[in-house]
C-alpha positions as CSV (number, residue, x, y, z in Angstrom):
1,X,0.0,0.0,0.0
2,X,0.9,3.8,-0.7
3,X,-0.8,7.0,0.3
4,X,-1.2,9.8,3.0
5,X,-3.1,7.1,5.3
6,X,-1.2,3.9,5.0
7,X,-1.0,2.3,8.5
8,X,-4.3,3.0,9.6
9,X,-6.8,0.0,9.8
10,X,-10.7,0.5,8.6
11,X,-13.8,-1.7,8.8
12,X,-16.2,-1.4,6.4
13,X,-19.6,-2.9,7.2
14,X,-21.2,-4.1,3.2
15,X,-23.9,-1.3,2.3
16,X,-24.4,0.9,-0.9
17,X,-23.6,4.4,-2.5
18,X,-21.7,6.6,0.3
19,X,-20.6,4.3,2.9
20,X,-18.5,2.0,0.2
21,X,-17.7,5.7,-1.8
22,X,-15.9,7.0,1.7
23,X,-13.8,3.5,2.2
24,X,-13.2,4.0,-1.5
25,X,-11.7,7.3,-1.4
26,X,-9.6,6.1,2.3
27,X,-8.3,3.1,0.9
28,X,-7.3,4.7,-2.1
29,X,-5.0,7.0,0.0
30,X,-3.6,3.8,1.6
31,X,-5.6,3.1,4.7
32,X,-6.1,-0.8,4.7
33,X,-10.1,-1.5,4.6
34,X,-11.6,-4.9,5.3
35,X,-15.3,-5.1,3.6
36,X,-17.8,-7.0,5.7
37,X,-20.4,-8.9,4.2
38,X,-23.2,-11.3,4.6
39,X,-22.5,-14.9,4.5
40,X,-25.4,-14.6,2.3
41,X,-23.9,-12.0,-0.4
42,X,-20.9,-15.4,-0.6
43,X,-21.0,-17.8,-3.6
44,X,-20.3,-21.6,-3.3
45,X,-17.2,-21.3,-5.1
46,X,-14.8,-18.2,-6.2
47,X,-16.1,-16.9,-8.9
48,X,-13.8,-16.5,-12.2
49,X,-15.2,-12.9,-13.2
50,X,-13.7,-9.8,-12.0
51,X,-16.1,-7.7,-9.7
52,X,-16.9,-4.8,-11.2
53,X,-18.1,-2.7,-8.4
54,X,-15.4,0.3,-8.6
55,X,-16.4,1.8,-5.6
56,X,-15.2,-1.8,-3.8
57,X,-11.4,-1.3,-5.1
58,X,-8.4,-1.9,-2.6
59,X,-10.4,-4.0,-0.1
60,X,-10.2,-7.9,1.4
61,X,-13.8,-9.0,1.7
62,X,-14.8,-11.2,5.1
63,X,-18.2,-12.6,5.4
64,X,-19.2,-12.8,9.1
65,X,-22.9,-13.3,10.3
66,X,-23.8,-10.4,12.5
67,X,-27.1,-11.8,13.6
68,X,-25.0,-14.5,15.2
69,X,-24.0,-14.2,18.9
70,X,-19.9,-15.5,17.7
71,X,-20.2,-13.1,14.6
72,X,-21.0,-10.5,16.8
73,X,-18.1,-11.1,19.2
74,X,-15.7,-11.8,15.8
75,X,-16.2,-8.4,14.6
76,X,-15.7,-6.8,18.4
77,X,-12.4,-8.6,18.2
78,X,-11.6,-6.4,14.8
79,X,-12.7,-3.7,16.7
80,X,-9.6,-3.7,18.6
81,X,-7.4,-3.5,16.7
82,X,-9.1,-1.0,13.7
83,X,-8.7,2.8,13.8
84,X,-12.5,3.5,11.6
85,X,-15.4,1.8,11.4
86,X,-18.1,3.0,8.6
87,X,-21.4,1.9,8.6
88,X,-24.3,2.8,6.7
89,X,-27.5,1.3,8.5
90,X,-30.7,3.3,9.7
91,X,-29.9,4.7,13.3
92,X,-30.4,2.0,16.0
93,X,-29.5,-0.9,13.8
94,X,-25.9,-1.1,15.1
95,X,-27.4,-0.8,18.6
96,X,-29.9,-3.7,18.4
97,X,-26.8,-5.6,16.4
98,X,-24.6,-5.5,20.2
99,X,-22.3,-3.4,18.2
100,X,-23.1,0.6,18.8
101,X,-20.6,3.4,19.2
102,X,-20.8,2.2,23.2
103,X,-20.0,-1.4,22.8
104,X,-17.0,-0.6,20.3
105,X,-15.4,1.9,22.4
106,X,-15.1,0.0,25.3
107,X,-12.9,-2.6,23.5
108,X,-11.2,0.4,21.8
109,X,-11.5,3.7,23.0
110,X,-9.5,5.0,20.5
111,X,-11.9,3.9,17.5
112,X,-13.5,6.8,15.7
113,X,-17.0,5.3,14.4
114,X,-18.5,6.9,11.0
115,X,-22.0,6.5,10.8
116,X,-23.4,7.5,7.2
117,X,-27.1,8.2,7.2
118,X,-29.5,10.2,4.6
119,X,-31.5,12.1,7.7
120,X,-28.7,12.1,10.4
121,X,-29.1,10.1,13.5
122,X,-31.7,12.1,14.8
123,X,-34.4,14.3,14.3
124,X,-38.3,13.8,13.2
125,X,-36.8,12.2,9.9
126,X,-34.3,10.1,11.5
127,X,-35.6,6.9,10.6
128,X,-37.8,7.8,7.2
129,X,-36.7,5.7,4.3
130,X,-34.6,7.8,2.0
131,X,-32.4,7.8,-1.5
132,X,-30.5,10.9,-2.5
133,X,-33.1,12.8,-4.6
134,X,-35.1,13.3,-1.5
135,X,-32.2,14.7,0.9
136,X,-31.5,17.1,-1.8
137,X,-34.7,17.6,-2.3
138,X,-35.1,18.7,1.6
139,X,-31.7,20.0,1.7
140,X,-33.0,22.9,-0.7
141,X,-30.5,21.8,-3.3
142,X,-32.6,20.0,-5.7
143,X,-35.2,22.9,-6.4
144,X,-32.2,24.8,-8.3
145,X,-31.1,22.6,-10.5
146,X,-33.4,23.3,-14.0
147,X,-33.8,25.5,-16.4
148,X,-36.4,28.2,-16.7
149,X,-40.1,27.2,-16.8
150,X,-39.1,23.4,-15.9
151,X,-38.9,21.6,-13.3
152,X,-36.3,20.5,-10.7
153,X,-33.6,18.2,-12.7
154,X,-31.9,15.3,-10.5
155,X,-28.3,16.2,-11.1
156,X,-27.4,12.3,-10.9
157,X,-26.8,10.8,-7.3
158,X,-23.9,13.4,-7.1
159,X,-25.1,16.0,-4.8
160,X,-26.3,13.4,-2.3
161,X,-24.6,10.0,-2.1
162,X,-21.4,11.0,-3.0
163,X,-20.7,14.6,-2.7
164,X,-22.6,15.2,0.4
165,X,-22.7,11.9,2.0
166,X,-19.3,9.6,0.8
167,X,-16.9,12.6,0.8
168,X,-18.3,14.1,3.9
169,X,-17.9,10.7,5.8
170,X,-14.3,10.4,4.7
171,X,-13.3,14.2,5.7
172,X,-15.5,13.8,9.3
173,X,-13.5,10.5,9.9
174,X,-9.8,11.8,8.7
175,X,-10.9,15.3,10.8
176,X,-11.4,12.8,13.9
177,X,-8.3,10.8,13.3
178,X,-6.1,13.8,13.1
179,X,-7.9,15.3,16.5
180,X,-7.1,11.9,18.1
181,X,-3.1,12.3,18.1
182,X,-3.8,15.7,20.7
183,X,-7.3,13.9,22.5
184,X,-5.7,9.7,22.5
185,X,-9.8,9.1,22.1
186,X,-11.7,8.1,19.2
187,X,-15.3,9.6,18.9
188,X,-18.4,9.4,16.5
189,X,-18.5,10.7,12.9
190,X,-22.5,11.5,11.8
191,X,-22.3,12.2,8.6
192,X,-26.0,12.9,7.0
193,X,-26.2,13.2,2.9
194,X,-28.7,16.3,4.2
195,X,-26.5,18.2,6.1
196,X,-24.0,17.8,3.4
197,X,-25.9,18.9,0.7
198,X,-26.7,21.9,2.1
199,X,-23.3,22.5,2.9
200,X,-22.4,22.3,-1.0
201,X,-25.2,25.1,-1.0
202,X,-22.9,27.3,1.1
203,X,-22.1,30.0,-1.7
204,X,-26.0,30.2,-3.2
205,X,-26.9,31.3,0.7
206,X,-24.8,34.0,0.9
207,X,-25.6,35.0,-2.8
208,X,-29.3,34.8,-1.8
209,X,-28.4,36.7,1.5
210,X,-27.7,39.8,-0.7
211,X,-29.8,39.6,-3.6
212,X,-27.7,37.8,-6.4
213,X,-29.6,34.5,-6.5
214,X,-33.2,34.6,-7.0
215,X,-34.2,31.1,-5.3
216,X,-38.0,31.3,-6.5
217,X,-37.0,31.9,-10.2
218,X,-35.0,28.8,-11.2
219,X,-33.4,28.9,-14.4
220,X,-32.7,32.8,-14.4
221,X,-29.7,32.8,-12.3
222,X,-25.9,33.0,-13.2
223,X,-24.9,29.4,-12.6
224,X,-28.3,27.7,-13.0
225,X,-28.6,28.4,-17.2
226,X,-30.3,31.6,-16.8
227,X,-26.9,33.5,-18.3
228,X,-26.1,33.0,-21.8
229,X,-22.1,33.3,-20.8
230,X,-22.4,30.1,-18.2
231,X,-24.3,27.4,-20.3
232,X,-24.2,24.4,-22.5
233,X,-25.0,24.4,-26.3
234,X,-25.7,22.4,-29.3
235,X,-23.2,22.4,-31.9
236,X,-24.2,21.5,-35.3
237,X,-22.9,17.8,-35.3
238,X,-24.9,17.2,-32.6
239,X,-22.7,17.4,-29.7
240,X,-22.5,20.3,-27.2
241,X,-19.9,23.1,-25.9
242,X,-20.0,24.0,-22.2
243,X,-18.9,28.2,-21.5
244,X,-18.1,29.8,-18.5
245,X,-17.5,33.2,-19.6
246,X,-18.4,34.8,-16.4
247,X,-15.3,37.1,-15.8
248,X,-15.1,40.1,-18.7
249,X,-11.5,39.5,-19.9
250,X,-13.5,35.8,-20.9
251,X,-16.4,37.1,-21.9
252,X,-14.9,39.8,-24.3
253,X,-13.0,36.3,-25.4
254,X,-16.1,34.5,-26.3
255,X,-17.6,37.4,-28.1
256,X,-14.5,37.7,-30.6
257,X,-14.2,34.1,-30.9
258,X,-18.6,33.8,-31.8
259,X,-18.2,37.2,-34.1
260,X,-20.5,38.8,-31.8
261,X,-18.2,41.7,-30.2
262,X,-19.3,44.6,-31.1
263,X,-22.5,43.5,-31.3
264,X,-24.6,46.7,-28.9
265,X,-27.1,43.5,-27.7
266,X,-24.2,42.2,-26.0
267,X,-22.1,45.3,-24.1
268,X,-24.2,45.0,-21.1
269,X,-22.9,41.3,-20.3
270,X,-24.8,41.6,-16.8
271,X,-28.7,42.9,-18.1
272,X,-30.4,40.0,-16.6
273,X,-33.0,41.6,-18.7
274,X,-31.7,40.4,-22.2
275,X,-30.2,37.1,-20.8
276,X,-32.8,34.9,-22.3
277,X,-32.6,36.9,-25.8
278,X,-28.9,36.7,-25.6
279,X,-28.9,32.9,-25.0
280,X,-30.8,32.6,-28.3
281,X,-28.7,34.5,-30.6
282,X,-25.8,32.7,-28.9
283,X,-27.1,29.5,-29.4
284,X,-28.0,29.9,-33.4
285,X,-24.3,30.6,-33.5
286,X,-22.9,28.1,-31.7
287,X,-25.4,25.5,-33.9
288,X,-23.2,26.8,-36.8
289,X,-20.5,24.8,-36.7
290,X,-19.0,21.3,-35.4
291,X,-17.9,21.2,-32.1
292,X,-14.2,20.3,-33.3
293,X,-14.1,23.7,-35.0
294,X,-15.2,25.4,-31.8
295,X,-12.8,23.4,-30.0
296,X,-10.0,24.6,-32.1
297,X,-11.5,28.3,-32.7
298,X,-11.8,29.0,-28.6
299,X,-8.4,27.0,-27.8
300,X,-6.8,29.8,-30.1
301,X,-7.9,32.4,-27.7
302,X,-8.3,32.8,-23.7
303,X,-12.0,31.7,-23.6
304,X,-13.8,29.6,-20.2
305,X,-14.9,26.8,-22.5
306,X,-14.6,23.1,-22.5
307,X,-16.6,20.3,-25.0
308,X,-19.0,18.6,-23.1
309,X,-17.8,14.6,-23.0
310,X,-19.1,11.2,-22.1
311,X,-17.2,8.9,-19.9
312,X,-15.4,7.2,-22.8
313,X,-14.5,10.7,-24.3
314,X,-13.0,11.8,-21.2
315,X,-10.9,8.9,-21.0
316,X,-9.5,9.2,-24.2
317,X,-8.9,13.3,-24.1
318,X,-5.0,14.2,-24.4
319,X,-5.2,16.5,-21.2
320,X,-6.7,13.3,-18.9
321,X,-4.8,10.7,-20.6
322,X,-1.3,12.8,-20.2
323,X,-2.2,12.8,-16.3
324,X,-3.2,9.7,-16.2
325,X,-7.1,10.2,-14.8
326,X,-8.7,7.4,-16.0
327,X,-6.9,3.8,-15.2
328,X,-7.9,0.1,-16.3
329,X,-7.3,-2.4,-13.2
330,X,-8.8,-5.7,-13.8
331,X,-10.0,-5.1,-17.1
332,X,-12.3,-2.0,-15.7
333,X,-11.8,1.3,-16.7
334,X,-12.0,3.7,-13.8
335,X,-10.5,7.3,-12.2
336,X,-7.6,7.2,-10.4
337,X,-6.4,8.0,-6.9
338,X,-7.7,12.1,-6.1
339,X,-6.5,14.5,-5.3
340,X,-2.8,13.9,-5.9
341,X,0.3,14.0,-3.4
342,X,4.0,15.3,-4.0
343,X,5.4,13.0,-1.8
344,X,2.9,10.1,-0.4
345,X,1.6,9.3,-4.3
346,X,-1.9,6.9,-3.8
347,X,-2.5,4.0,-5.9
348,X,-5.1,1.9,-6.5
349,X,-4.0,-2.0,-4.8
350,X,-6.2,-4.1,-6.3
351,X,-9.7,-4.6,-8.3
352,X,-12.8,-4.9,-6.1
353,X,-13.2,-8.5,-3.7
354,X,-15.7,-11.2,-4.2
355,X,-17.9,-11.4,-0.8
356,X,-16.2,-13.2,1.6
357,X,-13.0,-13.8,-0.7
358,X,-10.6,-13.4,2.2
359,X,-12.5,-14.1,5.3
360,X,-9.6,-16.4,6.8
361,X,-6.5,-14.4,5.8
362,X,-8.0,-11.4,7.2
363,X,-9.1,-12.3,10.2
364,X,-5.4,-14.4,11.2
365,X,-3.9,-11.6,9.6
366,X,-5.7,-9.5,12.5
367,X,-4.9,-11.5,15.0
368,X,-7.5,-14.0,15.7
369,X,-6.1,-17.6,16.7
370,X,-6.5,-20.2,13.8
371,X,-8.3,-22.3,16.2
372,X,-11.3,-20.0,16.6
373,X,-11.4,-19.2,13.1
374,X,-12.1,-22.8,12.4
375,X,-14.7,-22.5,15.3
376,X,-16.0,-19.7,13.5
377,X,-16.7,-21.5,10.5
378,X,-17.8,-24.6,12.4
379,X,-20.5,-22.2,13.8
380,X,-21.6,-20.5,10.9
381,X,-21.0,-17.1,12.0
382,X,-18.1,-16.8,9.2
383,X,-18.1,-17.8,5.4
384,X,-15.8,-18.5,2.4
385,X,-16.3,-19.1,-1.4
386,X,-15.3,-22.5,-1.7
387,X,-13.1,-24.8,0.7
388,X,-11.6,-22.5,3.2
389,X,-8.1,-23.4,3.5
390,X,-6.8,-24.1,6.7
């Protein structure tokens, strides 16, 4: 292992979205994370495929049975000897399970516990079923994302999952390990996809707190497609051309580069009055040509612009592929390691586990005498694809 966090020791109990997206982004700087999964989720034998879930990358995967009583007392026994545990169950669950933030910390007191919710762990909502479109939808995120006389557009799970849940979780729980070398005591992380969506909202509350962003009028602000220097438009091939032209040295950039400066409808870049005019005109010019000749007309000048790619276009651009962004490991094309270090370079250690694929290994490897492995498995409260090798 690599990275700004190798040494440190994380247990990851199996979930979905931003729980799995936080021990992504902390095992990719190095931290060693064990998955935890259902006995259930574990095939008869290994299977030959590669997993594909990205989000599952740089883990060993142990399937232990926390409905059973030895289970239970397995995983304390990981406890104490791990610096995070994640989990990303409703609140109370971990509780009923014997394994709460109190029963943890007094076999480790030193254990910070992330707890990934949608609602937080409390309040009225605490416990309402949830996916990200309806935190962001209470967070008063989602109602801004649109354009003029249409309604609220889910901006995919970004906003929610993993912008204001995964990445949250990960800064709460590297936050708490750093405060831990002054305090010696670990402490709880409650990270809630709500609180962190409005936290991305940060800048549109204080423009809305002096009258720059009109929160009733979607589609007619700066940054939400009411400006025609800070959208996306169709080129004639089909494609599209993002512009940011919101500073005037860029602006004045986009007009020479579109034939439009000197053009008296567009002096007044900031009359929000002509902005939805202005977006027209711009766009019939734009629709002119292919976007390869915009490419090549705007990277001439000093213009805010950028084409507008899919997945497979981004990982074939000269800019990405000359840093390296996108990656292959185990036949999967993915992003690498972010954000990047000088001196403690992260790296992604291996393609995503099959359930369970390591459930011995890991648990000798943490300490746990061969003899009650076995047990273990005797018991049921453990599994293994396949023979487990003794």
């Amino acid at each position: 292992m690599s990275g700004p966090l190798t040494g440190y020791r994380i247990i990851e109990l199996a979930g979905l979205g931003p729980a799995p997206f936080a021990a992504m982004m902390l095992s990719d700087m190095g931290a060693e994370v064990i998955r935890v999964e259902r006995p259930g989720e574990v095939s008869a034998e290994l299977p030959a495929a590669a997993h594909y879930d990205i989000m599952q990358r740089n883990r060993r995967s142990v399937a232990i049975d926390l409905k059973h009583p030895d289970g239970v007392a397995a995983l304390l026994s990981l406890v104490e000897g791990a610096d995070v545990l994640l989990e990303g169950f409703r609140p109370g669950v971990m509780e009923r399970l014997g394994l709460g933030p109190e029963e943890c910390a007094s076999r480790n007191e030193r254990l910070i516990y992330g707890r990934m919710t949608g609602w937080g762990q409390s309040g009225p909502y605490a416990n309402a079923p949830g996916h990200d479109i309806n935190y962001i939808a209470m967070a008063g995120a989602l109602a801004h994302f649109g354009r003029r006389g249409e309604g609220p557009v889910p901006p995919l799970n970004l906003v929610g999952d993993f912008g204001g849940g995964g990445m949250f979780l990960a800064y709460g729980v590297v936050c708490a390990l750093l405060e831990r070398h002054s305090s010696g005591r670990g402490q709880v992380v409650d990270a809630a996809m709500v609180d962190g969506a409005a936290a991305l909202m940060a800048m549109f509350w204080a423009h809305r707190s002096i009258g720059e962003f009109d929160e009733s009028a979607r589609g007619t602000n700066i940054l939400d497609s009411g400006a025609h220097f800070y959208d996306v438009y169709r080129t004639s091939d089909g494609k599209y051309l993002s512009i940011g032209a919101v500073e005037p040295q860029f602006y004045a950039e986009l007009l020479r580069a579109t034939g439009l400066d000197g053009d008296p409808e567009f002096e007044d870049q900031n009359d929000r009055t002509r902005w939805p005019r202005l977006s027209e005109r711009l766009s019939e010019v734009i629709a002119s040509r292919p976007l390869h000749e915009w490419d090549e007309v705007l990277a001439a000048g000093n213009a805010c612009y950028a084409p507008v790619l899919t997945m497979s276009e981004a990982a074939e651009h000269p800019h990405h592929v000359a840093r390296g962004m996108i990656v292959e490991v185990g036949g999967v094309q993915q992003p690498a390691p972010a954000p990047r270090f000088s001196r403690t370079a992260p790296a992604i250690s291996g393609p995503p586990p099959h359930p369970g694929e390591h459930t011995r290994a890991v648990l000798l490897d943490w300490g746990l005498d061969p003899g009650r492995v076995d047990a273990l498995f005797d018991a049921g409260a453990i599994a293994q694809p396949g023979p487990r090798a003794r």
